[in-house]
DSSP file (Angstrom, degrees, kcal/mol; ACC not computed):
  #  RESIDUE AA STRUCTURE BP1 BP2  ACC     N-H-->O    O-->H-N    N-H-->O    O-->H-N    TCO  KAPPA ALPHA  PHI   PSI    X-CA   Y-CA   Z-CA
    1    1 A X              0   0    0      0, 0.0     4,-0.4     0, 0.0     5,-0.1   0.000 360.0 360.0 360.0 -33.7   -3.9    4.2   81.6
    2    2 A X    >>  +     0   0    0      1,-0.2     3,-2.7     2,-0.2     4,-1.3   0.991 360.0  54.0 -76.3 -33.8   -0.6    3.1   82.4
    3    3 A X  H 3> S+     0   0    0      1,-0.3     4,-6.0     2,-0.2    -1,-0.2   0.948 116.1  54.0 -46.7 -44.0    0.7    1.5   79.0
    4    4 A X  H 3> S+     0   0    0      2,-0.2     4,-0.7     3,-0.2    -1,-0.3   0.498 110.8  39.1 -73.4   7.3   -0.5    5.4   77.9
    5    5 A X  H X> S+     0   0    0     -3,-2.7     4,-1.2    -4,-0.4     3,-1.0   0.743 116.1  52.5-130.0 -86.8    1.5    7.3   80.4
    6    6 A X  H 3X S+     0   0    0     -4,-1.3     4,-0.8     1,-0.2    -2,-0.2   0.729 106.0  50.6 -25.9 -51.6    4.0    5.0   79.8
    7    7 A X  H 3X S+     0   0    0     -4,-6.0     4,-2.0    -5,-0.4     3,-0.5   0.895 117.6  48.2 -56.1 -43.0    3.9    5.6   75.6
    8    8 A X  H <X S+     0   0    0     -3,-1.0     4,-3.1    -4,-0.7     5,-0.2   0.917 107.9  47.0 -23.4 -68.2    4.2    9.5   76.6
    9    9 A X  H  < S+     0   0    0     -4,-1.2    -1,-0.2     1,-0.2    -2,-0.2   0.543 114.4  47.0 -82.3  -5.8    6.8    9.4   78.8
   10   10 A X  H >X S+     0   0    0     -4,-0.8     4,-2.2    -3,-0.5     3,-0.9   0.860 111.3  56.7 -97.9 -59.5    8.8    7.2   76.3
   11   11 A X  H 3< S+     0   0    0     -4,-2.0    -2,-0.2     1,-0.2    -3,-0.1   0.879 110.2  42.2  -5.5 -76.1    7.6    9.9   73.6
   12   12 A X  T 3X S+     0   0    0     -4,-3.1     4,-0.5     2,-0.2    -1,-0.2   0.519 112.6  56.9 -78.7 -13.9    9.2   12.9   75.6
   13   13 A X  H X> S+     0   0    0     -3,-0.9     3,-3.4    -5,-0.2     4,-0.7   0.943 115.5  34.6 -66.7 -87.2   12.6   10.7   76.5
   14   14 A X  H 3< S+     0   0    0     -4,-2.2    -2,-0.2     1,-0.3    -3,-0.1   0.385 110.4  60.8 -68.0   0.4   13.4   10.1   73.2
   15   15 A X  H 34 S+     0   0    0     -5,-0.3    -1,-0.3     3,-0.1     3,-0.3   0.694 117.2  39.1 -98.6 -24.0   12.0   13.6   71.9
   16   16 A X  H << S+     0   0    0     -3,-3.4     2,-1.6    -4,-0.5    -2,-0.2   0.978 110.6  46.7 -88.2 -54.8   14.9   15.0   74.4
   17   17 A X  S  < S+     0   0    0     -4,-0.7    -1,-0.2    -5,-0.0    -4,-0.1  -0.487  82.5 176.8 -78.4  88.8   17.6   13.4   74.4
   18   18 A X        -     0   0    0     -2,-1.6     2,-0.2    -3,-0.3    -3,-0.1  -0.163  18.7-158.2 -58.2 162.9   18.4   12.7   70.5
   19   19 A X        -     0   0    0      1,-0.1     2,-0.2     0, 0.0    -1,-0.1  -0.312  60.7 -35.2-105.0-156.0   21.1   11.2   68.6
   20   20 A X        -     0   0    0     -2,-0.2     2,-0.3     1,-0.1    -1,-0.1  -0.480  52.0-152.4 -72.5 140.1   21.8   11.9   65.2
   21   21 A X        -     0   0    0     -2,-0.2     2,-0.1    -3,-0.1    -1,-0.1  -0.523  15.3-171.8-129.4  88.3   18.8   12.7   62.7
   22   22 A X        -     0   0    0     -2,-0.3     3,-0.1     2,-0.1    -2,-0.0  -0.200  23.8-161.3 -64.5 114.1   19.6   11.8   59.0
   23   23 A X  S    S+     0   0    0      1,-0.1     2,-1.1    -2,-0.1    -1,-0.1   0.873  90.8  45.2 -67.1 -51.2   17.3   12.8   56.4
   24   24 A X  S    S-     0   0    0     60,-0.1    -1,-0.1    61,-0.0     2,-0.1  -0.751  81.9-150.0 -58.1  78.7   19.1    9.9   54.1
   25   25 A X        -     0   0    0     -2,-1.1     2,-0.2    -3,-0.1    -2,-0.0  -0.493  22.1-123.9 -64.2 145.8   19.7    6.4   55.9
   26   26 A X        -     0   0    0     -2,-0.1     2,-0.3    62,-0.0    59,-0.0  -0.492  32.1-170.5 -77.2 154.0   22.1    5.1   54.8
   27   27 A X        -     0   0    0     -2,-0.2     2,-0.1    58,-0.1     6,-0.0  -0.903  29.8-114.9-124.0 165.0   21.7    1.2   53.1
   28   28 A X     >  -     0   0    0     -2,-0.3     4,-4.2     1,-0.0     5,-0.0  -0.298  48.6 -88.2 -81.7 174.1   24.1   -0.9   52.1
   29   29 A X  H  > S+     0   0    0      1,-0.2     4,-1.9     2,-0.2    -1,-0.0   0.867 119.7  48.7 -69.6 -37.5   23.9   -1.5   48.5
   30   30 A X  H  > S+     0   0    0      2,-0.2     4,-1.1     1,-0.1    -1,-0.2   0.814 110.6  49.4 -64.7 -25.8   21.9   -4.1   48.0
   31   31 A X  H  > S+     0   0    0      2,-0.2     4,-2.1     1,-0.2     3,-0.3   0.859 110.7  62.7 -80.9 -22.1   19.1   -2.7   50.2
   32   32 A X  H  X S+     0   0    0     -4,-4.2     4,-2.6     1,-0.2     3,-0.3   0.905 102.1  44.5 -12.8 -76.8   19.8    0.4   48.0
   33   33 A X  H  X S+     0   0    0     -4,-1.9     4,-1.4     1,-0.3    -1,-0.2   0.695 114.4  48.2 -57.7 -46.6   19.0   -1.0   45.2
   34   34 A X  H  X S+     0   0    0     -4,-1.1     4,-3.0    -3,-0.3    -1,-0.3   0.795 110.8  53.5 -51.8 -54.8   16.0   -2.5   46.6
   35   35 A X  H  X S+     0   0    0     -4,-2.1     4,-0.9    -3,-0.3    -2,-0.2   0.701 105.3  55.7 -73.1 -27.4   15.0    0.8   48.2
   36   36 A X  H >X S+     0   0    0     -4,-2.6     4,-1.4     2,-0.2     3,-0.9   0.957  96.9  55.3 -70.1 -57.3   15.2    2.4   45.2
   37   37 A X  H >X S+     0   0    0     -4,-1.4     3,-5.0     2,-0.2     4,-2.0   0.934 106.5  55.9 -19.1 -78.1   13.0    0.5   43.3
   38   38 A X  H 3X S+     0   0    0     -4,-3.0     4,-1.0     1,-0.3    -1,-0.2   0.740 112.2  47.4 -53.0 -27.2   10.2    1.2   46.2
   39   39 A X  H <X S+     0   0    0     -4,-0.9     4,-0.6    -3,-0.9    -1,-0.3   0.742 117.5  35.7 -82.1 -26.4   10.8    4.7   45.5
   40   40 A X  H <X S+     0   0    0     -3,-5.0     4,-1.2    -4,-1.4     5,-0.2   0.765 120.4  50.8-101.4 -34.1   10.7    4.5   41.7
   41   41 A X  H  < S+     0   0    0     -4,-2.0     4,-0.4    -5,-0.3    -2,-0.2   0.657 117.1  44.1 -82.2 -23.2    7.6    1.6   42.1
   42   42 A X  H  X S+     0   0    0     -4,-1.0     4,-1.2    -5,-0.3    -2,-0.2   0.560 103.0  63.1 -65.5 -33.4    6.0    4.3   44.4
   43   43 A X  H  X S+     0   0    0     -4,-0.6     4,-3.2    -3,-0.2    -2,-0.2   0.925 115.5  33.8 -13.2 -87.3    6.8    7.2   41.9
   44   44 A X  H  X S+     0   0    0     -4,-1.2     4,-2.1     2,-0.3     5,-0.2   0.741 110.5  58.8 -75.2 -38.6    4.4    5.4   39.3
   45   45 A X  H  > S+     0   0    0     -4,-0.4     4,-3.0    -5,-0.2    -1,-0.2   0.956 112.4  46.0 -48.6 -50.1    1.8    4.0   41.6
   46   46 A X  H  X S+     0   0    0     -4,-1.2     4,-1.0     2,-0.2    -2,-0.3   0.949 112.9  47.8 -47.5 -67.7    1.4    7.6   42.6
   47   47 A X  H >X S+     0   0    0     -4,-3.2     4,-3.1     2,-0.3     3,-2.1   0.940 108.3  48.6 -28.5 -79.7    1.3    8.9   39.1
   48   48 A X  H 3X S+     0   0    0     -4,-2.1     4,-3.2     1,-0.2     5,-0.4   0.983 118.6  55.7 -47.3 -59.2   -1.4    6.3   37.4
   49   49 A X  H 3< S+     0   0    0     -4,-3.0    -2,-0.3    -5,-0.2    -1,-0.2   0.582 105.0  44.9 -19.2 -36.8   -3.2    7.7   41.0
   50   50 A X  H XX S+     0   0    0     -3,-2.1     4,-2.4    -4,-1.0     3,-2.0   0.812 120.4  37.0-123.1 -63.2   -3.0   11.1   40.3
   51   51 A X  H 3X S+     0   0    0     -4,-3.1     4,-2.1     1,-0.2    -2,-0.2   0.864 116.5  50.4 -82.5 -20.4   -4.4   11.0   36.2
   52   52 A X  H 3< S+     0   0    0     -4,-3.2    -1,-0.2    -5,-0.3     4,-0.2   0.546 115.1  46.0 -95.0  15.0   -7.0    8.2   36.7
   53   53 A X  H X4 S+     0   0    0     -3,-2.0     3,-0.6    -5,-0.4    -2,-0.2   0.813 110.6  53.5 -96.6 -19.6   -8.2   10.6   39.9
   54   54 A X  H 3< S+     0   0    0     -4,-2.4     5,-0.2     1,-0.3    -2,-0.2   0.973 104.8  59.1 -64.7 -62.7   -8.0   13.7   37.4
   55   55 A X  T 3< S+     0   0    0     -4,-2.1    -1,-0.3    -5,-0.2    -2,-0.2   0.551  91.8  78.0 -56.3 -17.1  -10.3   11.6   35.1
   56   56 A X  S X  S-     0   0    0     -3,-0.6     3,-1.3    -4,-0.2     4,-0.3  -0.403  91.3-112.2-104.3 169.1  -13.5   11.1   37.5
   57   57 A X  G >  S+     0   0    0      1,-0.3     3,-1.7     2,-0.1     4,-0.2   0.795 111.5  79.9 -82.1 -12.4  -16.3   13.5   38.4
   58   58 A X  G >  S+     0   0    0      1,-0.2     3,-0.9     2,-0.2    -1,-0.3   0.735  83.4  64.9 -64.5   1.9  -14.3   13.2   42.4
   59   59 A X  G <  S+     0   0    0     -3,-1.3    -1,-0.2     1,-0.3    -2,-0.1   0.677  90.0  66.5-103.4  -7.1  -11.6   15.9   41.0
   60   60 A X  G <  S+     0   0    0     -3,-1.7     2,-0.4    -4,-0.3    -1,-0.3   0.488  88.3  81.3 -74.7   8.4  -14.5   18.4   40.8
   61   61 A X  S X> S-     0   0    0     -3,-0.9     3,-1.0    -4,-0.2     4,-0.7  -0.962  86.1-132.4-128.5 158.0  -14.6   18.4   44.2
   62   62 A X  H 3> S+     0   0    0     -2,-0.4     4,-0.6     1,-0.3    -1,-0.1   0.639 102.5  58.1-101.6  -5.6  -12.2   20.4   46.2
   63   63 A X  H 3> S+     0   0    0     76,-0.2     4,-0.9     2,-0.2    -1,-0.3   0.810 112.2  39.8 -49.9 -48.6  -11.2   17.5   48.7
   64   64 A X  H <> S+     0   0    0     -3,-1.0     4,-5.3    -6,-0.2     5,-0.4   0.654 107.0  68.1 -67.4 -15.0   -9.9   15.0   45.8
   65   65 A X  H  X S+     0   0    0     -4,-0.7     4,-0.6     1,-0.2    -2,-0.2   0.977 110.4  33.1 -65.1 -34.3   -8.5   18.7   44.3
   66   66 A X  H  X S+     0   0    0     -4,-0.6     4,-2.0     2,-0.3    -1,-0.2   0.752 115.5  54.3-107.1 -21.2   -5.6   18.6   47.8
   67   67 A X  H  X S+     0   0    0     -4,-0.9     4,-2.6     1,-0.2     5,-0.2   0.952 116.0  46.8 -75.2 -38.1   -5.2   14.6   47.9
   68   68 A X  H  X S+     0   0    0     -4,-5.3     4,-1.0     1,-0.2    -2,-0.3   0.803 114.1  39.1 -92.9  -3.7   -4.3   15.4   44.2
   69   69 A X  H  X S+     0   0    0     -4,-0.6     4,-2.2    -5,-0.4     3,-0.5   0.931 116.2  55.5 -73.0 -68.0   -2.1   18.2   44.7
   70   70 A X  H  X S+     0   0    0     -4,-2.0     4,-4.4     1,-0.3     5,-0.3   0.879 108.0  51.3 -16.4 -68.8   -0.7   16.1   47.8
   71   71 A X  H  X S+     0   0    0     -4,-2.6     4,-1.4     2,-0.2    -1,-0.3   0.920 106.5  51.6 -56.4 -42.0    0.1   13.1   45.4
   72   72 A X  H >X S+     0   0    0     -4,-1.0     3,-4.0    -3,-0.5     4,-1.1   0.984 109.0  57.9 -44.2 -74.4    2.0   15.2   43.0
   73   73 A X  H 3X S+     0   0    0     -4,-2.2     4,-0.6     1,-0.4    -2,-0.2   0.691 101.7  44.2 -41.0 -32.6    3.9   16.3   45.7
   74   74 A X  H 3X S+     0   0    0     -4,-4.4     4,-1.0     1,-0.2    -1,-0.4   0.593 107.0  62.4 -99.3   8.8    5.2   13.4   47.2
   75   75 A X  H <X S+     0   0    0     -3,-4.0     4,-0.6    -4,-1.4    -2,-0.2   0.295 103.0  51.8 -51.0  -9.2    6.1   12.2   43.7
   76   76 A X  H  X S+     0   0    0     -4,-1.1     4,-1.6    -5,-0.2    -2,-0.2   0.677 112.6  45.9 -93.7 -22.9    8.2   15.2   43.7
   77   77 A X  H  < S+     0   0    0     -4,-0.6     4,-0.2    -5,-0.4    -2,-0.2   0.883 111.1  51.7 -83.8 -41.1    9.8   13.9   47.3
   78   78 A X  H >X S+     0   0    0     -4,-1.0     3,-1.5     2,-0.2     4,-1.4   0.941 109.1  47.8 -59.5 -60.4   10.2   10.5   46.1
   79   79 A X  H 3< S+     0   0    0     -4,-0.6     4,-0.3     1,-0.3    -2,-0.2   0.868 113.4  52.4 -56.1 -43.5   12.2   11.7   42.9
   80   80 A X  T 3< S+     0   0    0     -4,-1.6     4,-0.4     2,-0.2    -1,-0.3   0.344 103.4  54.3 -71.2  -4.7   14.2   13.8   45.2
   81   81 A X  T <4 S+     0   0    0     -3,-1.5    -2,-0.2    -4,-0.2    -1,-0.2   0.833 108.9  57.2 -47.9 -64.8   15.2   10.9   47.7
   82   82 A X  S  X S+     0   0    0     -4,-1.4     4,-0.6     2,-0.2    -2,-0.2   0.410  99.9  47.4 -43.8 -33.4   16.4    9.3   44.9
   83   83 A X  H  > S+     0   0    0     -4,-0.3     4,-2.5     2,-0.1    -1,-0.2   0.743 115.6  46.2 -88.2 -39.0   18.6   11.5   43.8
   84   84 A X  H  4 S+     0   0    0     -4,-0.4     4,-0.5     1,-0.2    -2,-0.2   0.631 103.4  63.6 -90.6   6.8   20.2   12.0   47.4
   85   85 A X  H  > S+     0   0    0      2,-0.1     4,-0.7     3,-0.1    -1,-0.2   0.882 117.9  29.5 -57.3 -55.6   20.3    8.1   47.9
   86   86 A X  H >X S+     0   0    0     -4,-0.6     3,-4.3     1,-0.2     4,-1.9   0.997 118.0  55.4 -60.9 -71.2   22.9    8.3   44.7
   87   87 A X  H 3X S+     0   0    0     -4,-2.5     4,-0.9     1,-0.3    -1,-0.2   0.705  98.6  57.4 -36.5 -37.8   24.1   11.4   45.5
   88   88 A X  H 34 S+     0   0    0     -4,-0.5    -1,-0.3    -5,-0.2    -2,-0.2   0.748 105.7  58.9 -81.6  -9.2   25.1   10.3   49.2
   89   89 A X  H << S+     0   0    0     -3,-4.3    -2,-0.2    -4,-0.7     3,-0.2   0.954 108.4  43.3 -52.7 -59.4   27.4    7.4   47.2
   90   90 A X  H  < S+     0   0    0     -4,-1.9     2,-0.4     1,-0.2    -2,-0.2   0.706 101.4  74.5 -64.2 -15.8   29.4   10.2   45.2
   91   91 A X     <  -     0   0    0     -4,-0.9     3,-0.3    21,-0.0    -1,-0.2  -0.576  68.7-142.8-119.0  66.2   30.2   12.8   48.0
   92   92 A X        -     0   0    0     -2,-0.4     2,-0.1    -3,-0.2    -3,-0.0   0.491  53.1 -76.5 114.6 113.8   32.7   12.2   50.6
   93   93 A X        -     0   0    0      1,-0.2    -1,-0.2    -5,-0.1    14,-0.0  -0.140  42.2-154.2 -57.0 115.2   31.3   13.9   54.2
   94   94 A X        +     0   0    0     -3,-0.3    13,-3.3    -2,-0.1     2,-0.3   0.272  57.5 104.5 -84.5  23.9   31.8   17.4   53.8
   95   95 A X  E     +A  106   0A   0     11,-0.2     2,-0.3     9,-0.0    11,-0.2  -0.722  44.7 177.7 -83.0 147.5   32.1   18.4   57.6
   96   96 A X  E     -A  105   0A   0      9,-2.0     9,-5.5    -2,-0.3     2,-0.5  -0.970  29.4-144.3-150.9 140.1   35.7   19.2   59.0
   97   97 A X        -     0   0    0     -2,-0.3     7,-0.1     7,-0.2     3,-0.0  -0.864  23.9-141.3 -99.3 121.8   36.9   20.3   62.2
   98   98 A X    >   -     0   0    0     -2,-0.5     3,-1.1     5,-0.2     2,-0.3  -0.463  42.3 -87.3 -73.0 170.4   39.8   22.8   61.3
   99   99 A X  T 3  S+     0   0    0      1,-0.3    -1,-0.1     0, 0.0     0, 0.0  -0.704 122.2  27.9-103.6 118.0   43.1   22.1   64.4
  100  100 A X  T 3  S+     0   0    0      1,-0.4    -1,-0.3    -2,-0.3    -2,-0.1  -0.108 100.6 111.6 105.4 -24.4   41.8   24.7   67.3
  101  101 A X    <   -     0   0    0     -3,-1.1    -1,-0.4     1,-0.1     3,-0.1  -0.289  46.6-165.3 -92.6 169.3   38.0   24.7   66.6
  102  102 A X  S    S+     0   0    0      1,-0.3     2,-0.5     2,-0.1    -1,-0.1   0.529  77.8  60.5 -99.4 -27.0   35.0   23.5   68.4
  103  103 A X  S    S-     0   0    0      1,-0.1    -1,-0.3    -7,-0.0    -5,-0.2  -0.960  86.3-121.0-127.5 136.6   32.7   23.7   66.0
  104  104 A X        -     0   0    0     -2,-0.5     2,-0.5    -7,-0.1    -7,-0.2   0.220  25.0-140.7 -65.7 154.8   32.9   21.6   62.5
  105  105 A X  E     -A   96   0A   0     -9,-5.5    -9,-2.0     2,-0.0     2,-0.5  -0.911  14.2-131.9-103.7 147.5   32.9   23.9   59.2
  106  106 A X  E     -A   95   0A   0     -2,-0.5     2,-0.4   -11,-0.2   -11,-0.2  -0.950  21.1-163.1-101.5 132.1   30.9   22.5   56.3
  107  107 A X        -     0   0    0    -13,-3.3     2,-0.1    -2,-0.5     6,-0.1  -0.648   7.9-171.3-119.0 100.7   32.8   22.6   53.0
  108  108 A X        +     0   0    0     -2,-0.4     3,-0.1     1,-0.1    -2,-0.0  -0.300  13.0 164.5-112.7 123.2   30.9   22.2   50.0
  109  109 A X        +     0   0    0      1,-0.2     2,-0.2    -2,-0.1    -1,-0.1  -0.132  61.6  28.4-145.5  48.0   33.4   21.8   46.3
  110  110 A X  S  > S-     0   0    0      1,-0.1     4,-0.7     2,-0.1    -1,-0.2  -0.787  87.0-100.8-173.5 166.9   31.5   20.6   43.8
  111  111 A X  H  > S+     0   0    0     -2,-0.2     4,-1.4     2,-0.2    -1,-0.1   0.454 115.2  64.4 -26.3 -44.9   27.6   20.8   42.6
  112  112 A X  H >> S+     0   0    0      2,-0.2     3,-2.3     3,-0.2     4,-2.2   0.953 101.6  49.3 -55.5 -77.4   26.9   17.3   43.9
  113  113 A X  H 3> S+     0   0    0      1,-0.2     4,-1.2     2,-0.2    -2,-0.2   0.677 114.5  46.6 -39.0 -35.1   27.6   18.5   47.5
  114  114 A X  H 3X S+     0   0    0     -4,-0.7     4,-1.4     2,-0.2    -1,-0.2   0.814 115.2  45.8  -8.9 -70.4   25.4   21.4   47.0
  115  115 A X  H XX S+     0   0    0     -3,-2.3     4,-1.7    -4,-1.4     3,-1.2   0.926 109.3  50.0 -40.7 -79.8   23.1   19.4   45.7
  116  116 A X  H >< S+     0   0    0     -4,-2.2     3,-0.7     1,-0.3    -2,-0.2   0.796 113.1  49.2 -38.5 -66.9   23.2   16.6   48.2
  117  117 A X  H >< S+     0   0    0     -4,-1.2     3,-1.0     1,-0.4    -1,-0.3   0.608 108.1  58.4 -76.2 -50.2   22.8   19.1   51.2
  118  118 A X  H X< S+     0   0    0     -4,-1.4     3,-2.9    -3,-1.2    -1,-0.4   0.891 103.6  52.4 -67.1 -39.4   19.8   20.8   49.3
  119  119 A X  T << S+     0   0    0     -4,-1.7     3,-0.3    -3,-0.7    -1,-0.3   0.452  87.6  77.7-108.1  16.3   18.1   17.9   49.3
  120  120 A X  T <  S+     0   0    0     -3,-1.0     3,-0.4     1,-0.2    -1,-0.3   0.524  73.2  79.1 -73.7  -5.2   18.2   17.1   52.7
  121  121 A X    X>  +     0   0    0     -3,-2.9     3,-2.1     1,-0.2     4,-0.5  -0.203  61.3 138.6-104.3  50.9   15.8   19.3   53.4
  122  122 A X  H 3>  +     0   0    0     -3,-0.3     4,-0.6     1,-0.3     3,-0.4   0.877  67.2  65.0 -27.2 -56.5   13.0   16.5   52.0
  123  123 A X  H 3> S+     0   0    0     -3,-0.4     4,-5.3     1,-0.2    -1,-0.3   0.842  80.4  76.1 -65.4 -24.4   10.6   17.1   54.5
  124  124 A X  H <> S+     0   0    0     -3,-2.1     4,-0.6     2,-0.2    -1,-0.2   0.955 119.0  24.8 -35.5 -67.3   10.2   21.1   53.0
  125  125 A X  H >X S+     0   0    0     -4,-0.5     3,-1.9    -3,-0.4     4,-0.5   0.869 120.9  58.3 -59.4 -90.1    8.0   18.7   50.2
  126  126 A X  H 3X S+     0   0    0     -4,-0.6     4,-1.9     1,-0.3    -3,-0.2   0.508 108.7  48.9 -40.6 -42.1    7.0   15.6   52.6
  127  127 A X  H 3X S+     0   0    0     -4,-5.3     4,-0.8    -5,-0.3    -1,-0.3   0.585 109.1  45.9 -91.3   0.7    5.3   17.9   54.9
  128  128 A X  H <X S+     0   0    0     -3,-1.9     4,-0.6    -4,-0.6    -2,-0.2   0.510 110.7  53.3 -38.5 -54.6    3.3   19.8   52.7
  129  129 A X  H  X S+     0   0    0     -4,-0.5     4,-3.1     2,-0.2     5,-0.3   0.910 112.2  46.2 -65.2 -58.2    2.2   16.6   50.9
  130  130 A X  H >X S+     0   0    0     -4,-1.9     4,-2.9     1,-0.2     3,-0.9   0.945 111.9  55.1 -47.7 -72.6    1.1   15.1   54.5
  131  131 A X  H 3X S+     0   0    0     -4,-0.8     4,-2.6     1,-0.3     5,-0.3   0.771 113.8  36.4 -52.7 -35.7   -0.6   18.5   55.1
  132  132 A X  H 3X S+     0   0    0     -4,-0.6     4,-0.7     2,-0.2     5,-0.3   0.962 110.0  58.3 -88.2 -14.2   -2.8   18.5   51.9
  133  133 A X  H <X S+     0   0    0     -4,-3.1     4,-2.6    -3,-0.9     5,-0.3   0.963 115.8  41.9 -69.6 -37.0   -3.5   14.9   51.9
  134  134 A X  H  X S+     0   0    0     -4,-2.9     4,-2.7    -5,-0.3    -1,-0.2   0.865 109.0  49.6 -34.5 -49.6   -4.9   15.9   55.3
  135  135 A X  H  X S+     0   0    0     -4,-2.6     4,-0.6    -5,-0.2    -1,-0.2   0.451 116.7  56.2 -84.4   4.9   -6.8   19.4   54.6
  136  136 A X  H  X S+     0   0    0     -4,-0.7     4,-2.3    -5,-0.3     3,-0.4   0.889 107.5  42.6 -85.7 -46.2   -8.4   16.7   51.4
  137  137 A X  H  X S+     0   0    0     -4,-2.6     4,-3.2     1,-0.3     5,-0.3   0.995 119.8  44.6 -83.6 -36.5   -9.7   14.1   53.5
  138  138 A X  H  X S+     0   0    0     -4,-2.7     4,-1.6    -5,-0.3    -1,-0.3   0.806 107.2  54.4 -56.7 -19.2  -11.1   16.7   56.0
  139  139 A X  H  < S+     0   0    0     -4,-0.6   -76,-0.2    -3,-0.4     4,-0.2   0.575 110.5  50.3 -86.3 -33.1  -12.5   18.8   53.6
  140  140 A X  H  X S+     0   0    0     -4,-2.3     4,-1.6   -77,-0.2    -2,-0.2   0.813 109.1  50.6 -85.4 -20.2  -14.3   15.4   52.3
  141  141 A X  H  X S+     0   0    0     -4,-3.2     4,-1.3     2,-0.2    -2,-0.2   0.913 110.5  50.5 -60.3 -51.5  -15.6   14.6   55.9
  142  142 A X  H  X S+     0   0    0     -4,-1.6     4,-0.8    -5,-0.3    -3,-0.1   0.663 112.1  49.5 -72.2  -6.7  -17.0   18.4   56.1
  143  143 A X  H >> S+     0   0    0     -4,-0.2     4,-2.7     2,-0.1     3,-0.8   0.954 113.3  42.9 -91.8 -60.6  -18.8   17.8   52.7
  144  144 A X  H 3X S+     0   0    0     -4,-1.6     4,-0.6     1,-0.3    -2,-0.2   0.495 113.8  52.2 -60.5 -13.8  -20.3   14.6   53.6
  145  145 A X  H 3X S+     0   0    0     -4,-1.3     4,-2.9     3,-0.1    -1,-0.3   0.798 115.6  43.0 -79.1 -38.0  -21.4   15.9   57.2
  146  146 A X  H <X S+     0   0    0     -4,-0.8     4,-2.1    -3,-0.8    -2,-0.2   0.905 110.0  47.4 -91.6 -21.2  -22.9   18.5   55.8
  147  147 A X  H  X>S+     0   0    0     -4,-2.7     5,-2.4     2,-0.2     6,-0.8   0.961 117.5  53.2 -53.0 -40.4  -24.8   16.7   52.4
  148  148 A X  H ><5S+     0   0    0     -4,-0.6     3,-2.6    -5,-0.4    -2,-0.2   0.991 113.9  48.5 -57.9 -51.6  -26.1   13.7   55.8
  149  149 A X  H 3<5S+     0   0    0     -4,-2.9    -1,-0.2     1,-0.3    -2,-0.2   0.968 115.0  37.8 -48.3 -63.2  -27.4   17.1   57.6
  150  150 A X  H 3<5S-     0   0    0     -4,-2.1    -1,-0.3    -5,-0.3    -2,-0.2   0.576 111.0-125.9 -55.3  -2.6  -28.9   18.3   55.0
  151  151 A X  T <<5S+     0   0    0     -3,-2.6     3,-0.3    -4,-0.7    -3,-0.2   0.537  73.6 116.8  21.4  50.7  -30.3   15.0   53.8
  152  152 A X      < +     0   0    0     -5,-2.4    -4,-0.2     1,-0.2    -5,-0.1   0.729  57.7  75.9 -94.7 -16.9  -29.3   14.8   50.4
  153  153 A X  S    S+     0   0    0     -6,-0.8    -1,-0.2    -9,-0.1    -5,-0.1   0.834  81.2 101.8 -70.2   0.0  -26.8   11.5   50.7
  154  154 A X              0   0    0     -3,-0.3     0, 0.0     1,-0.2     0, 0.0  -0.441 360.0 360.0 -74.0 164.3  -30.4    9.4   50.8
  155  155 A X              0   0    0      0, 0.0    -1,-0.2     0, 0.0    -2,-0.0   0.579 360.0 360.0-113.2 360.0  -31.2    7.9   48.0
């Protein structure tokens, strides 16, 4: 019980007092490069996933129907990662504190920055995707509880 009281109380520390929390991390370049790749080798794993799940009698059933929506989606999150991985190369941090203030201004001059900024907000897709690949696999637990009740899984 204690290691779990301990894992809590470590939980609720670190859930108050925060530091900074970056949608981007930053990498150095080579693990960039690297990191990109998993995002573009993840991209296409997803993909062949998604049409050879389309192809099998499982996409008639409405559980495979939310993993595949799910999978789209974070192929949409992944592409968009990608773009603010690059994107945090090009853009120069656009917070400034003006001489008197307290609180920093953001100043956005160009399309990138725009850009960049929009697509920190990842998790709008990433938590969506979690959420259907969830409501899928439960939605295949409540079909298969109810086929055992019923007894139809015997063979």
């Amino acid at each position: 019980m204690a290691p779990l009281l301990c894992t809590v109380f470590l939980l609720l520390l670190g859930g108050l007092l925060p530091d900074n929390a970056l949608a981007f991390q930053p990498h150095a370049y080579s693990g960039l490069y690297i990191h990109q790749l998993a995002h573009f080798f993840l991209i296409v794993s997803l993909f062949f996933f998604a049409v050879k799940a389309r192809q099998t009698r499982l996409a008639s059933l409405k559980g495979w129907q939310y993993i595949i929506a799910g999978t789209w989606l974070l192929m949409l999150w992944s592409g968009a990662t990608m773009v603010g991985h690059v994107l945090d190369l090009e853009i120069e941090d656009a917070l400034f504190l003006p001489p008197g203030e307290d609180i920093p201004l953001l100043r956005l001059t160009s399309w990138q920055e725009v850009l960049y900024y929009l697509l920190k907000l990842d998790h709008l897709i990433a938590v969506p995707a979690m959420f259907l690949f969830y409501r899928g696999l439960k939605q295949l637990r409540e079909e298969k509880a109810m086929l055992s009740s019923s007894g139809q899984d015997r063979p």
